[in-house]
C-alpha positions as CSV (number, residue, x, y, z in Angstrom):
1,X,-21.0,-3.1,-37.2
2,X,-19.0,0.2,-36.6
3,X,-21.8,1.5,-35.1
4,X,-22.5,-1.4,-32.7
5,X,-18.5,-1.2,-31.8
6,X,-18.6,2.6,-31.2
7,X,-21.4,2.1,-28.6
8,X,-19.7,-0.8,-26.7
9,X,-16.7,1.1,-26.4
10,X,-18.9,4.6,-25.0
11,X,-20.4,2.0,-22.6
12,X,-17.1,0.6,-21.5
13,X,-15.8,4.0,-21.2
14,X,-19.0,5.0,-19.0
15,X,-19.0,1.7,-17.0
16,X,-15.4,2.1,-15.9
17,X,-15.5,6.6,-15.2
18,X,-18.4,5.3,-13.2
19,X,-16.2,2.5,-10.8
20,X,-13.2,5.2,-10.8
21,X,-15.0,7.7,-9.8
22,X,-16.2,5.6,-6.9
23,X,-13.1,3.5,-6.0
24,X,-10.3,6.1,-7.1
25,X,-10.2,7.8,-3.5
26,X,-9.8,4.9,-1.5
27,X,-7.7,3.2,-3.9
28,X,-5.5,6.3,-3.7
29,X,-5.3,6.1,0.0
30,X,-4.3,2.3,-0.2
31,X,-1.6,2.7,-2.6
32,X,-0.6,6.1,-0.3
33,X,-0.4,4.1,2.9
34,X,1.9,1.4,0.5
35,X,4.3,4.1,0.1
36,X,4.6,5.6,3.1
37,X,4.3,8.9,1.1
38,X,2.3,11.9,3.1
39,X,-1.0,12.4,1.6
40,X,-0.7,15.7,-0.1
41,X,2.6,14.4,-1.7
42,X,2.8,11.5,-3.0
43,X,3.6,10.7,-6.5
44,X,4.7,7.1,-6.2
45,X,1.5,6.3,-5.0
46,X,-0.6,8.0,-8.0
47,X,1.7,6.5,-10.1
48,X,1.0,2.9,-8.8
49,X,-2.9,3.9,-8.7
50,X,-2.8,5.1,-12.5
51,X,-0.9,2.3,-13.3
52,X,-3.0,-0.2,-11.9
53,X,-6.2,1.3,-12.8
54,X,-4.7,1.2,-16.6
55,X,-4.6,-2.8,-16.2
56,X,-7.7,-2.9,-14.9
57,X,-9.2,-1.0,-18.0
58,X,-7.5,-2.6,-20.2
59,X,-8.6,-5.9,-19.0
60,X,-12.4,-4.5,-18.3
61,X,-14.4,-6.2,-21.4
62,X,-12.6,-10.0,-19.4
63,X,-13.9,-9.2,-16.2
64,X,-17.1,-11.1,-16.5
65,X,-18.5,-10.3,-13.1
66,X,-15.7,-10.3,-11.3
67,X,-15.3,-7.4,-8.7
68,X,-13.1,-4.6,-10.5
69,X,-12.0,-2.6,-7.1
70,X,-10.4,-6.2,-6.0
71,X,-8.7,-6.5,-9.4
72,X,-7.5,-3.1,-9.3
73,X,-6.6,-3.9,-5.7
74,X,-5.1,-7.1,-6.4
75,X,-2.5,-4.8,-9.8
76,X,-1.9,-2.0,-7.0
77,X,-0.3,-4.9,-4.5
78,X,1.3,-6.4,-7.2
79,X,2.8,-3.5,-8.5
80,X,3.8,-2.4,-5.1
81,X,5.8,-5.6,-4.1
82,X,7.4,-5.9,-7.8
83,X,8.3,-2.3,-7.2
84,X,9.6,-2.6,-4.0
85,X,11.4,-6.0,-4.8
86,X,13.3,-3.9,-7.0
87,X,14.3,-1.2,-4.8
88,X,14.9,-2.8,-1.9
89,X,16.4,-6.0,-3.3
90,X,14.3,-8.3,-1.9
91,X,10.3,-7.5,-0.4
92,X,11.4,-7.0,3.2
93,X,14.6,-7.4,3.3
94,X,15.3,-4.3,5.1
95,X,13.2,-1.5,6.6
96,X,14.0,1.5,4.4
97,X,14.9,4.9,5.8
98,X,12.4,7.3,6.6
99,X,12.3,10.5,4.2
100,X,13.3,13.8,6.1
101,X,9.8,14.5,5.1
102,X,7.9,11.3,6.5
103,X,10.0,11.4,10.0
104,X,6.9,12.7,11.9
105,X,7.9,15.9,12.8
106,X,4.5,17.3,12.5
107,X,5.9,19.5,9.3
108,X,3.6,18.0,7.1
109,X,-0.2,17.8,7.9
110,X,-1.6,14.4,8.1
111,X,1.3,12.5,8.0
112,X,1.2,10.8,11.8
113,X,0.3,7.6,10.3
114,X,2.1,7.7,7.7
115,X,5.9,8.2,9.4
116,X,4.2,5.3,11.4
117,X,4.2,2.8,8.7
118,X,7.3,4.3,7.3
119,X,9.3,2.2,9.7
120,X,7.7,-1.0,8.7
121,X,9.7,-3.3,5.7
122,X,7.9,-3.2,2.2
123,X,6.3,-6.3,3.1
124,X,4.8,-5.9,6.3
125,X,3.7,-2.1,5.0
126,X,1.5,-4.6,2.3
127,X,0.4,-7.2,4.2
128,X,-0.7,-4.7,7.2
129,X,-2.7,-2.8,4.9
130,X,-4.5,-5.6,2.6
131,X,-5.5,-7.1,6.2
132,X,-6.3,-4.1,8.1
133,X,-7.4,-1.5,5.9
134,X,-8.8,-3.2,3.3
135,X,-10.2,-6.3,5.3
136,X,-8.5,-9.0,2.8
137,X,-8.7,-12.4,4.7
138,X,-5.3,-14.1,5.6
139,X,-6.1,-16.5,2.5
140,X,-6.2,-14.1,-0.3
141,X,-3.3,-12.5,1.0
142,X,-1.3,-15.3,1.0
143,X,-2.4,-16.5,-2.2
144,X,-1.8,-12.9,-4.1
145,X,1.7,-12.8,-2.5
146,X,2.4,-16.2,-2.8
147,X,3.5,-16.8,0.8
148,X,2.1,-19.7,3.1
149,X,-1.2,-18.2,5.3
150,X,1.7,-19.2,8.4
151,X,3.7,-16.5,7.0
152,X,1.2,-13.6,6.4
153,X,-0.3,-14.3,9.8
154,X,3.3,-13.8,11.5
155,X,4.5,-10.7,8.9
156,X,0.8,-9.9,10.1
157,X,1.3,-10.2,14.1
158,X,5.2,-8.9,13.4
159,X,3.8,-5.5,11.8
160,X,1.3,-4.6,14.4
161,X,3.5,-5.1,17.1
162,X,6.0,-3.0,15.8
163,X,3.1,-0.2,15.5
164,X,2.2,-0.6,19.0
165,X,5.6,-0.7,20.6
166,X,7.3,1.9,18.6
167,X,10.8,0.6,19.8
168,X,12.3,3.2,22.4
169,X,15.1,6.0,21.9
170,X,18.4,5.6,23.4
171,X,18.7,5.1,26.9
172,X,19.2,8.4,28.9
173,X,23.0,9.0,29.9
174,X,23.6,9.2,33.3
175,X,25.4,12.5,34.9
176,X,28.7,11.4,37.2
177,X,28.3,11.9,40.4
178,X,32.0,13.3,42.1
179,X,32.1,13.0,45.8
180,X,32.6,16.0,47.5
């Protein structure tokens, strides 16, 4: 019986080294685009992955043919919004503050798209990346958050735009003119 246990658990550990090994990178990359962290810093991010991928192997004998990288997925969004209700107050209530070290001064490499996203709200940050970087349809989405498909199409649409018309700096002052 020992025996029989001890093996299962080797295969269990095998089974899931194999899927982090695989997923871990891109998982990392979701949860760093989540927290608008720059990729060679970004401890919230790998804290949110380990935590996430701890659920996921703790829950990895109940799987049952489910996809692990969507569960894992679905515990790094969760964890996200419950982190960031806490934070913020509320998931989107406010769009947070860019960090002196996210505000896209080219200082740190590779983090263009990230002081990008940083001016999006908690909530749009998520919804924008399950839809666009990780292709989750409108449905899941909405269900996982628990917001109508209405909503996570306009937090959606709201997000983009706000990408692609990076709202404009203060209008130029104009020099006064003295007649001579």
């Amino acid at each position: 019986m020992r025996e029989r246990r001890a093996f299962q658990n080797a295969r269990r550990a095998r089974e899931f080294e194999a899927f982090v090994a695989g997923a871990a990178g891109r998982l990392l990359h979701a949860a760093t685009l989540l927290t608008a962290e720059p990729p060679n810093a970004n401890p919230r991010a790998r804290r949110l992955l380990t935590l996430a991928l701890a659920h996921t192997y703790a829950s990895w004998d109940r799987l049952r043919g489910e996809d692990p990288y969507d569960r894992a997925r679905q515990q790094l969004a969760v964890r996200f919004a419950r982190g960031a209700w806490h934070q913020y107050g509320a998931l989107g209530r406010s769009r947070p503050a860019p960090s002196p070290s996210v505000s896209g001064s080219g200082s740190v490499p590779g983090s263009g798209s990230v002081a990008v996203l940083a001016r999006l709200t908690p909530q749009e940050r998520l919804v924008l990346v399950l839809r666009m970087y990780e292709g989750v349809a409108e449905e899941q989405t909405a269900a996982l958050l628990g917001l109508p498909v209405e909503r996570v199409r306009a937090i959606c649409a709201r997000a983009m735009t706000t990408l692609l018309h990076p709202p404009r700096g203060p209008a130029p002052t104009m020099a006064k003119v003295v007649p001579s």
